[in-house]
LUMLUM-523338 format. One record per residue (C-alpha): x, y, z; residue number from 1. Coordinates in Angstrom, 3 decimals, always signed. Layout:
BEGIN
PT:X:Y:Z:NUM
...
This chain:
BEGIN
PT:+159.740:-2.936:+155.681:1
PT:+159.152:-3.786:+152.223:2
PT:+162.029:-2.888:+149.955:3
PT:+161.867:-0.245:+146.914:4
PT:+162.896:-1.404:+143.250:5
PT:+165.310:+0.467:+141.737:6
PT:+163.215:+3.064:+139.678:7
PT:+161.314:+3.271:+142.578:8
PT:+163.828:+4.904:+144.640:9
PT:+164.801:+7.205:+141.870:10
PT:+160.681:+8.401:+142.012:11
PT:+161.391:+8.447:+146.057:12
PT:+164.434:+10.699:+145.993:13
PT:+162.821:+12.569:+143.387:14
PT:+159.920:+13.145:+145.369:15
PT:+162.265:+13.794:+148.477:16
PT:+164.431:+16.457:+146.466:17
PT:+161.951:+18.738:+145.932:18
PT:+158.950:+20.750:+148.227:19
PT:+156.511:+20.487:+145.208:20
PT:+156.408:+17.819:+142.582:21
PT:+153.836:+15.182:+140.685:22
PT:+154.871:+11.393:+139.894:23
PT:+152.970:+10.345:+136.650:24
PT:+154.291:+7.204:+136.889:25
PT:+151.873:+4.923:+134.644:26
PT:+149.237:+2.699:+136.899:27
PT:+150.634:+0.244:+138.576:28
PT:+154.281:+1.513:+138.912:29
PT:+153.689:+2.088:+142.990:30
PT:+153.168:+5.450:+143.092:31
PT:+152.286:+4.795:+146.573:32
PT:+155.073:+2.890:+147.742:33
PT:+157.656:+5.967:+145.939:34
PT:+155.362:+8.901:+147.983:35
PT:+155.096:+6.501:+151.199:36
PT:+158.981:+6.172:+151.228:37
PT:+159.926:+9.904:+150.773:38
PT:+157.713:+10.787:+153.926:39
PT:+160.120:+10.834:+156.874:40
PT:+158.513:+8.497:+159.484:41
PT:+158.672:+11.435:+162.163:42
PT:+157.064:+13.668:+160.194:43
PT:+153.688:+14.968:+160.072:44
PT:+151.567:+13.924:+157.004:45
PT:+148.055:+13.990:+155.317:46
PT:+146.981:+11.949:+151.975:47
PT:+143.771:+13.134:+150.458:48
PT:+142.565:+10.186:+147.999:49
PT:+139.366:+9.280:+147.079:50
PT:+137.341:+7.297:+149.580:51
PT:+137.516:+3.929:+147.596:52
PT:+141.566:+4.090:+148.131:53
PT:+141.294:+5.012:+151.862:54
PT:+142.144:+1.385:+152.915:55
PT:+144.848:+0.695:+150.578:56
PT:+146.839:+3.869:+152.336:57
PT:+146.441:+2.119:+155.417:58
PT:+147.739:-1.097:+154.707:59
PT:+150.630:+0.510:+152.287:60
PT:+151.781:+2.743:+154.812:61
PT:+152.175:-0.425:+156.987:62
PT:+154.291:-2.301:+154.172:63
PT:+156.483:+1.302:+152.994:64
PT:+157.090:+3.672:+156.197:65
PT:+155.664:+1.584:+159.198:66
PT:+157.232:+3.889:+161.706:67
PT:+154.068:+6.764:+160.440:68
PT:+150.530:+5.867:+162.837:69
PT:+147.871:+5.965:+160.124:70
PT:+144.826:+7.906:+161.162:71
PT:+141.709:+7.103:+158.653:72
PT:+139.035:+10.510:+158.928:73
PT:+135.885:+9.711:+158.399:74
PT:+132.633:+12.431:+158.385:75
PT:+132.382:+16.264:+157.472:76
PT:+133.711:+18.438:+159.662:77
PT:+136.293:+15.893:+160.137:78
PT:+139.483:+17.398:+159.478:79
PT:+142.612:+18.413:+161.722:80
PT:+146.276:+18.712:+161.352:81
PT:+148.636:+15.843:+162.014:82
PT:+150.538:+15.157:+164.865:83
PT:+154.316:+14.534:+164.254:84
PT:+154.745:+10.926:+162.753:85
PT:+151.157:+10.720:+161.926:86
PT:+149.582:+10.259:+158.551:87
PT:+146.119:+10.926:+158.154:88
PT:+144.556:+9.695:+155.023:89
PT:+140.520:+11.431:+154.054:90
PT:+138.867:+11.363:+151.011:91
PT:+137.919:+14.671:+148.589:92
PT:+135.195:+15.383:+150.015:93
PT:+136.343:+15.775:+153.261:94
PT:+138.667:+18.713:+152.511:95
PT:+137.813:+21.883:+154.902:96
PT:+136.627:+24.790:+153.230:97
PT:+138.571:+27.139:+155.751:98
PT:+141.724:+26.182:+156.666:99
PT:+144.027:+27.817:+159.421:100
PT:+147.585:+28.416:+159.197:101
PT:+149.365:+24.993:+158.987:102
PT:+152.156:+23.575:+161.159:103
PT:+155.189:+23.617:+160.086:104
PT:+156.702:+20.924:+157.385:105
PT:+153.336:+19.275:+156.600:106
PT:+153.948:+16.500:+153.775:107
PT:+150.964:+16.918:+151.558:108
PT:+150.087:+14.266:+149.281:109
PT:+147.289:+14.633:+146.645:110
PT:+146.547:+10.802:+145.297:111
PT:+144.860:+9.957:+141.587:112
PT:+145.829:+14.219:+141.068:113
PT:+143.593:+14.066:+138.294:114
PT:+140.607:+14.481:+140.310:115
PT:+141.994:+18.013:+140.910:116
PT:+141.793:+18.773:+136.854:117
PT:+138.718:+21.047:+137.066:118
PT:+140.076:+24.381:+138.200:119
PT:+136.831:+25.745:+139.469:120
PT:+135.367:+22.467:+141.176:121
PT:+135.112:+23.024:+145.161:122
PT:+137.158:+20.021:+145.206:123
PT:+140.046:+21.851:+143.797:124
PT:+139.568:+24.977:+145.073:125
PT:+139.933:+23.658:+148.755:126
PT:+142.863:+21.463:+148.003:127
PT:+144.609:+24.456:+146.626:128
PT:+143.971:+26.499:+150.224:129
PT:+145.464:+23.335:+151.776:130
PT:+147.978:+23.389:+149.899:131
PT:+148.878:+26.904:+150.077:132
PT:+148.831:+26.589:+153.367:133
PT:+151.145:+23.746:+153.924:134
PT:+153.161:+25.992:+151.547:135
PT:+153.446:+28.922:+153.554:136
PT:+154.903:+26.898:+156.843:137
PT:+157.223:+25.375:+154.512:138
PT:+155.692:+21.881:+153.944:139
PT:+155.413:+19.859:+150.727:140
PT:+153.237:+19.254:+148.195:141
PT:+153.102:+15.943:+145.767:142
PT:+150.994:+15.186:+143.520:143
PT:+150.211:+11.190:+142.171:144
PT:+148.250:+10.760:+138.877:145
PT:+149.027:+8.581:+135.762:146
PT:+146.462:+10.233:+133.903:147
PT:+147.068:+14.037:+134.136:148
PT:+145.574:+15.166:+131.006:149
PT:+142.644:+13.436:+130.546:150
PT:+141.044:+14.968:+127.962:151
PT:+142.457:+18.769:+126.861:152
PT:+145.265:+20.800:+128.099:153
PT:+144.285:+22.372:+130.740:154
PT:+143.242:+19.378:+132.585:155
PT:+147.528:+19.146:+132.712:156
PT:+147.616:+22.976:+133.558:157
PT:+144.905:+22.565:+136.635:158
PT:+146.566:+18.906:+137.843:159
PT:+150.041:+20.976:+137.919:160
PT:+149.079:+24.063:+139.314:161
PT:+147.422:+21.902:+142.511:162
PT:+150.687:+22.029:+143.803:163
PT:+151.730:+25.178:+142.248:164
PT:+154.013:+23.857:+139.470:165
PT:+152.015:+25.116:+136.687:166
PT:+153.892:+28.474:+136.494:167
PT:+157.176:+26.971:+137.351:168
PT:+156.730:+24.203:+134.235:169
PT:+155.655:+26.616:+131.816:170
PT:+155.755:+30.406:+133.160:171
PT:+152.545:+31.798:+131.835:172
PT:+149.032:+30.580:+130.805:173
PT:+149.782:+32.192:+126.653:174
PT:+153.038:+30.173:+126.616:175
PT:+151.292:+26.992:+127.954:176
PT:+148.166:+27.673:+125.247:177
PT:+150.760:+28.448:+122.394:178
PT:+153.028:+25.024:+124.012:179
PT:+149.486:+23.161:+123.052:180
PT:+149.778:+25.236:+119.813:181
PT:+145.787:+26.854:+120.520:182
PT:+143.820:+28.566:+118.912:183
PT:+140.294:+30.428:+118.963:184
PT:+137.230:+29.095:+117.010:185
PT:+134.296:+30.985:+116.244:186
PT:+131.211:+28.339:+116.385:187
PT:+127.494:+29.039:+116.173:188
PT:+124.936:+28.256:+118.996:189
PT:+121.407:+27.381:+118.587:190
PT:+119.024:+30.156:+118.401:191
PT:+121.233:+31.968:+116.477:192
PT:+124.997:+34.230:+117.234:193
PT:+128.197:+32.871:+117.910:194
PT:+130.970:+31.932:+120.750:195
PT:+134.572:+31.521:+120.844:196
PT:+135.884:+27.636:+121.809:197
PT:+139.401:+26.717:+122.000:198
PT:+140.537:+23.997:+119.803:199
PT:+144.060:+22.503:+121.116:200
PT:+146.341:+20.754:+118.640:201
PT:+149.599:+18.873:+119.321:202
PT:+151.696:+19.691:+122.265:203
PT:+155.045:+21.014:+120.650:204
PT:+158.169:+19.154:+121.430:205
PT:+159.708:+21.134:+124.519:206
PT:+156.448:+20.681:+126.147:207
PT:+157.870:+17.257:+127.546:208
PT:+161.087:+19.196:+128.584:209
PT:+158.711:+21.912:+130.214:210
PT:+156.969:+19.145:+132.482:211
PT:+159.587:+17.241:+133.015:212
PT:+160.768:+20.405:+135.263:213
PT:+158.344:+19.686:+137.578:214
PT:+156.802:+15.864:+137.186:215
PT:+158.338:+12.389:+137.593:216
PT:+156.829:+9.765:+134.852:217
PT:+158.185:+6.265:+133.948:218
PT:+155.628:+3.432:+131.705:219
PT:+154.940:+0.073:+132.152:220
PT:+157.235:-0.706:+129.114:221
PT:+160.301:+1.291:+130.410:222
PT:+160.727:-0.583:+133.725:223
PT:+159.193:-3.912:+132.899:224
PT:+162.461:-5.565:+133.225:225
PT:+162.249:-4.558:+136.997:226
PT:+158.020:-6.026:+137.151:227
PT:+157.346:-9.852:+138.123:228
PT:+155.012:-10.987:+135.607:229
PT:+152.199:-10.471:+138.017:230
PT:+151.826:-7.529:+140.871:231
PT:+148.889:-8.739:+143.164:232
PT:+147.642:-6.343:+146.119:233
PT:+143.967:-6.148:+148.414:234
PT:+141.866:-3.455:+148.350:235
PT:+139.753:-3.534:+151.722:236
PT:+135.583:-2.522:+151.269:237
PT:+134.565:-1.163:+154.417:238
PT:+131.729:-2.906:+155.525:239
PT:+128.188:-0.475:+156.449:240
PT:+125.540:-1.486:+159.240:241
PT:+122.842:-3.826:+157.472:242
PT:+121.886:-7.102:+156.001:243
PT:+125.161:-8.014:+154.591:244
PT:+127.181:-7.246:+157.924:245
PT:+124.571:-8.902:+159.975:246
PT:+124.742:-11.948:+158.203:247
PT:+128.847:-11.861:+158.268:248
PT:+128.598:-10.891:+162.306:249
PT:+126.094:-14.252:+162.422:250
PT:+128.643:-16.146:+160.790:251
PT:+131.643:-15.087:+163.099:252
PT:+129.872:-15.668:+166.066:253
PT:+129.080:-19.489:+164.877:254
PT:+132.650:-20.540:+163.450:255
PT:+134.009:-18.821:+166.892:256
PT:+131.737:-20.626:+169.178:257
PT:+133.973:-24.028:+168.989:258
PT:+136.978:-22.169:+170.609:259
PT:+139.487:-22.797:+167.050:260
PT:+141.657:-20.640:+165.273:261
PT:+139.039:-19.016:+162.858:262
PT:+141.370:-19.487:+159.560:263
PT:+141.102:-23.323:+161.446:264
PT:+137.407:-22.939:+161.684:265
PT:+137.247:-21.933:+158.000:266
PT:+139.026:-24.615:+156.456:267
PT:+137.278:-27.113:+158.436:268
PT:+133.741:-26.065:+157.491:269
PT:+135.336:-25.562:+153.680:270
PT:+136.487:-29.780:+154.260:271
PT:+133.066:-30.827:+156.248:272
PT:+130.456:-28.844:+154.787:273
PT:+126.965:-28.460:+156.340:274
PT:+125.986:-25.605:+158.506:275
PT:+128.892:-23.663:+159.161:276
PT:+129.995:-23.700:+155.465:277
PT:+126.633:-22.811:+154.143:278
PT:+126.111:-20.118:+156.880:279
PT:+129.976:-18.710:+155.027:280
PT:+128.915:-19.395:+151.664:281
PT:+125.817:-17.138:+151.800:282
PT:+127.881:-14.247:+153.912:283
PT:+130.190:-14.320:+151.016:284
PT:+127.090:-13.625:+148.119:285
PT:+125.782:-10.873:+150.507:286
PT:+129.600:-9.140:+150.666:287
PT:+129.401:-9.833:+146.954:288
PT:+126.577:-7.538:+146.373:289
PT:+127.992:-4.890:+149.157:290
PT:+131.564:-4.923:+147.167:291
PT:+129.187:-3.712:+144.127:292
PT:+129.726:+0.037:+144.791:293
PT:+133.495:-0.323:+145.651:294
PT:+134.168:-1.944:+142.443:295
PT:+131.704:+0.586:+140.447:296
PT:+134.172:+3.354:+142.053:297
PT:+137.164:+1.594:+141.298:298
PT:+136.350:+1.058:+137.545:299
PT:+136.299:+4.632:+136.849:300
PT:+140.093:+5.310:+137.456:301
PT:+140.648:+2.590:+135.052:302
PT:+138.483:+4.592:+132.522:303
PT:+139.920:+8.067:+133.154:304
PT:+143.479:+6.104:+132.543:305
PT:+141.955:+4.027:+129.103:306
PT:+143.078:+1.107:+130.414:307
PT:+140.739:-1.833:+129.660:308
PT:+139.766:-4.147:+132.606:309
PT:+139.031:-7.629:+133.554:310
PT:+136.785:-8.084:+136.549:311
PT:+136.081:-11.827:+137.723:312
PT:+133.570:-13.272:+140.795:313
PT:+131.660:-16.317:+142.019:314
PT:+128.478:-14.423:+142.067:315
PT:+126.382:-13.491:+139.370:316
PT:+125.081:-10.352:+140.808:317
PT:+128.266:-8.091:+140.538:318
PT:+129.174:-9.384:+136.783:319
PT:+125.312:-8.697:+136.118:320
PT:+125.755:-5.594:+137.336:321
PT:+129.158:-4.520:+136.396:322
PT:+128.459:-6.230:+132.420:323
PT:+125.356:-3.789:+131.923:324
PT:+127.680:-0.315:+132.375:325
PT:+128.032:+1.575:+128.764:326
PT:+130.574:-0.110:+127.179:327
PT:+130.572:-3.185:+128.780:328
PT:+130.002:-6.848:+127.954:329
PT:+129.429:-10.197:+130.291:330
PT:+130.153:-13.674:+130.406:331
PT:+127.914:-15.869:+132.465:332
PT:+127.102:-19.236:+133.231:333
PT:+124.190:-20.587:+130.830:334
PT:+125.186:-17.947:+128.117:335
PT:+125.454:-19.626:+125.028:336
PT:+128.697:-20.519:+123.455:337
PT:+128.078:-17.914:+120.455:338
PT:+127.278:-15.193:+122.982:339
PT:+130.108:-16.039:+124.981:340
PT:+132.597:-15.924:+122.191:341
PT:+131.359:-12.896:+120.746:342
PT:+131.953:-10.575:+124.158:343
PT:+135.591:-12.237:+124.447:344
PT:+136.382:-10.927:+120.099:345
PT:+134.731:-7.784:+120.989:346
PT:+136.673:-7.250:+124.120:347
PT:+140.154:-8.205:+122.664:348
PT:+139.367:-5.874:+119.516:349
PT:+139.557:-3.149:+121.435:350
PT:+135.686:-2.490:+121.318:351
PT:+134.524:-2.969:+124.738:352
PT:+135.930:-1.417:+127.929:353
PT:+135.896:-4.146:+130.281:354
PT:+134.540:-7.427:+130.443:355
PT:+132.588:-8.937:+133.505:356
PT:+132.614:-13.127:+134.165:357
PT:+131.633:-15.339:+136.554:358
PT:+134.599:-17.317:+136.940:359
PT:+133.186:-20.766:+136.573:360
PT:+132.127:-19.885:+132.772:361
PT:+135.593:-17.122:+131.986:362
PT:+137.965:-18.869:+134.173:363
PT:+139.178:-21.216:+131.667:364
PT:+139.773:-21.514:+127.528:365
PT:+139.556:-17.966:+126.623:366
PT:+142.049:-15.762:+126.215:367
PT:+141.837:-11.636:+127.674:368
PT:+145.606:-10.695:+126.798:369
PT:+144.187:-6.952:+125.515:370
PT:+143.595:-6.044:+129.465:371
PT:+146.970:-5.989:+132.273:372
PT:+144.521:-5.519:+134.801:373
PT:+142.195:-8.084:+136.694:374
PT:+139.555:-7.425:+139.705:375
PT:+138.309:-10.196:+141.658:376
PT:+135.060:-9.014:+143.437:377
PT:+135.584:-12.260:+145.368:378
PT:+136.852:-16.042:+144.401:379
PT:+136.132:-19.140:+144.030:380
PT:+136.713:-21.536:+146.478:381
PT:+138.974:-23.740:+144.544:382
PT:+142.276:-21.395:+144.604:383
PT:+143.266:-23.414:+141.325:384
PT:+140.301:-21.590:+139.822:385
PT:+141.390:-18.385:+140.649:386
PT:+144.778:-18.930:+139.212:387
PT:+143.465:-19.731:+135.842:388
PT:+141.508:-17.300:+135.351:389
PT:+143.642:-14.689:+136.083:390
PT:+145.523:-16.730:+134.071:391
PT:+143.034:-15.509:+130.950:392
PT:+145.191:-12.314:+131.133:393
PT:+148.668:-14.048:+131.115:394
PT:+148.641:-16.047:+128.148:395
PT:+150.932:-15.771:+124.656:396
PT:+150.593:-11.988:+123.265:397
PT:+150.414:-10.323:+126.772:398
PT:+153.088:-7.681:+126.994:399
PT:+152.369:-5.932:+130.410:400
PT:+152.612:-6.806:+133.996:401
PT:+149.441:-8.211:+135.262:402
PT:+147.680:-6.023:+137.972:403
PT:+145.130:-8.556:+140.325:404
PT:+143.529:-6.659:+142.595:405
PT:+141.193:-8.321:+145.475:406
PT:+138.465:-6.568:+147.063:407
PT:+138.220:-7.651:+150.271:408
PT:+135.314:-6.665:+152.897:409
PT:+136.584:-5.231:+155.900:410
PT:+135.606:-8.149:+157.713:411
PT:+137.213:-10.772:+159.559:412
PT:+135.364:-13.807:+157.783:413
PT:+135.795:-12.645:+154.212:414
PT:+139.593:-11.407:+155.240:415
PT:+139.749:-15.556:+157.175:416
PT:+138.613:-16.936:+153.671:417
PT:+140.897:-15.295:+151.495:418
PT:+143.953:-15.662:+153.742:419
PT:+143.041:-19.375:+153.343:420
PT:+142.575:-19.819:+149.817:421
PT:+145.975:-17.871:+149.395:422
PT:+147.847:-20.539:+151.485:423
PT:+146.232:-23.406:+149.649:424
PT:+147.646:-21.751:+146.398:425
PT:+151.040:-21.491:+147.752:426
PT:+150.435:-25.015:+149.268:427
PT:+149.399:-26.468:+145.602:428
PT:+152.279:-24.544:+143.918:429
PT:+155.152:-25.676:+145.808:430
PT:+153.622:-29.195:+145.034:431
PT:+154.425:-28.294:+141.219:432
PT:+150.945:-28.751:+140.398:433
């Protein structure tokens, strides 16, 4: 089992301590690793996340509390109580709108909380009768979010009262709205007459003291001591029936057919070329283009946080793609040096949101220092040239830890490929080189 840093275990027995609390530990900090460690592995447990972050569950709960059987729900209707040392990890929008009386000592974990900040969204409505539930047979209730005000107050008030800590942080609704120091504004609508709006001004100073009742948060900056300069991790795409997975299947079948190892079978075709390689090279543009959506979904967390982002692949299609969303720039090969130049200022003055490149024309002599966080949609085969341009984020003037963050398709040739390229790294670095 992995092992816990040390202001991780003080967010694990803080979790532990208490039946109903929220980490707001900043992105990055392992929120999952602290919640995954406070579950007792006998216990029965259920994560509701949203679908993109299904996978990563999985393979954390392998890494932080191994004794716990994952169980991944898939499909409406779905939904069942645990078994004792079973976690079972759904998405949102798989929550049941009727829910029976619980078992007793359900953990209840709600991940990225902040989807929960909409107190009248069916989404939050049914994790609150979960929760309630898991409540009465005196189970727990956590809550995970580094973002839980996102816009106004009661975005805060809805994340914390998803677990029921809203009252308990602040006692009443007017003491929360006079915390936020509110007040009523008379505004005029078109076609004529008014309506009241609330207009929320700066949270007063025992605020902080208020939350801190109830809710666990620690930056980047306060525990970067404790951070390696880079935190790397895989997020797994699953992989839907169609061209793309046909085309991967094809590929399997031919590099198993010679009876090798299939990280063997990779590496050869990667040293011999021809058929084999080609056949992997164009399964690996078709999982490009299916790792589209993932990446699409995965962006928006780092938007609801305000964190700028760097995303990187070998395929043109998902920088196209990703570059053209509002607020966006790309870099690709053929763009001319001006152009190129003038998405990299924009991006490090704090203009754009992210920045999309192909890493043959961003992985090298440009610096991206005003994002911590990098998303490969895939890599190049030259491991060297992944390194570097992740590389574009750790240069002079970067002050964070650097997040990289993999998508991987659920699929054993694009899982074989990277597994190889991340042993010839390892290979070329203990070479010094």
């Amino acid at each position: 089992m992995s092992t816990l840093k040390p202001y991780q275990i003080l967010g694990r027995d803080f979790l532990r301590s208490r039946r109903a609390a929220m980490l707001f530990d900043a992105m990055g900090l392992g929120k999952t690793a602290q919640a995954l460690s406070a579950i007792p592995s006998d216990a029965r447990a259920i994560v509701v996340c949203p679908a993109v972050a299904k996978t990563v569950w999985e393979d954390e709960a392998a890494k932080w509390n191994p004794g716990l059987r994952v169980s991944v729900l898939g499909g409406r209707g779905s939904f069942r109580w645990p078994v004792p040392g079973e976690l079972l990890v759904l998405n949102y929008e798989l929550l049941p709108h009727v829910v029976v009386a619980a078992p007793t000592f359900v953990y209840l974990v709600a991940d990225e909380a902040h989807y929960l900040k909409t107190g009248k969204s069916q989404r939050t409505r049914r994790f609150r009768l979960l929760a309630r539930a898991v409540e009465a047979a005196g189970g727990s209730v956590w809550g995970l979010t580094g973002t839980p005000l996102l816009r106004e107050p009661p975005d805060l008030w809805n994340v914390l009262q998803a677990a029921g800590l809203a009252w308990r942080a602040f006692g009443t609704w007017p003491r929360f709205y006079a915390g936020f120091d509110a007040k009523p504004k008379e505004i005029k609508v078109l076609g004529g007459g008014t309506r009241t709006i609330t207009v929320w001004g700066t949270a007063k100073p025992w605020v902080a003291d208020a939350i801190r009742r109830v809710a666990l948060r620690r930056t980047r900056r306060e525990v970067l001591a404790e951070l390696p300069g880079k935190i790397r991790s895989v997020l797994r795409v699953k992989v839907k029936p169609g061209v793309a997975k046909d085309l991967a299947d094809e590929t399997l079948a031919l590099l198993s057919a010679g009876g090798i190892d299939l990280e063997a079978a990779v590496e050869r075709a990667m040293d011999l070329g021809g058929t084999a390689f080609e056949k992997i090279a164009a399964t690996r543009a078709a999982l490009s283009v299916l790792k589209i959506q993932a990446a699409l979904d995965l962006l928006d967390s780092y938007k609801d946080a305000g964190r700028p982002v760097v995303v990187f692949s070998a395929h043109r299609a998902p920088v196209e793609a990703l570059g053209s969303r509002p607020g966006w720039s790309a870099v690709l090969g053929g763009d001319l040096a001006i152009a190129r130049a003038t998405a990299v200022q924009e991006f490090q003055a704090g203009k754009l949101d992210g920045l999309a490149l192909t890493i043959g024309a961003g992985g090298t002599a440009i610096t991206l220092t005003k994002a911590a966080d990098v998303i490969f949609v895939d890599q190049s085969w030259s491991p060297m040239e992944n390194l570097q341009a992740e590389d574009r984020l750790c240069r002079i003037g970067q002050t964070s830890v650097v997040q990289v963050v993999v998508l991987q398709a659920d699929h054993p040739v694009d899982a074989a490929v990277n597994r190889v390229l991340a042993r010839n790294l390892e290979m070329a670095r203990s070479a010094g080189v």
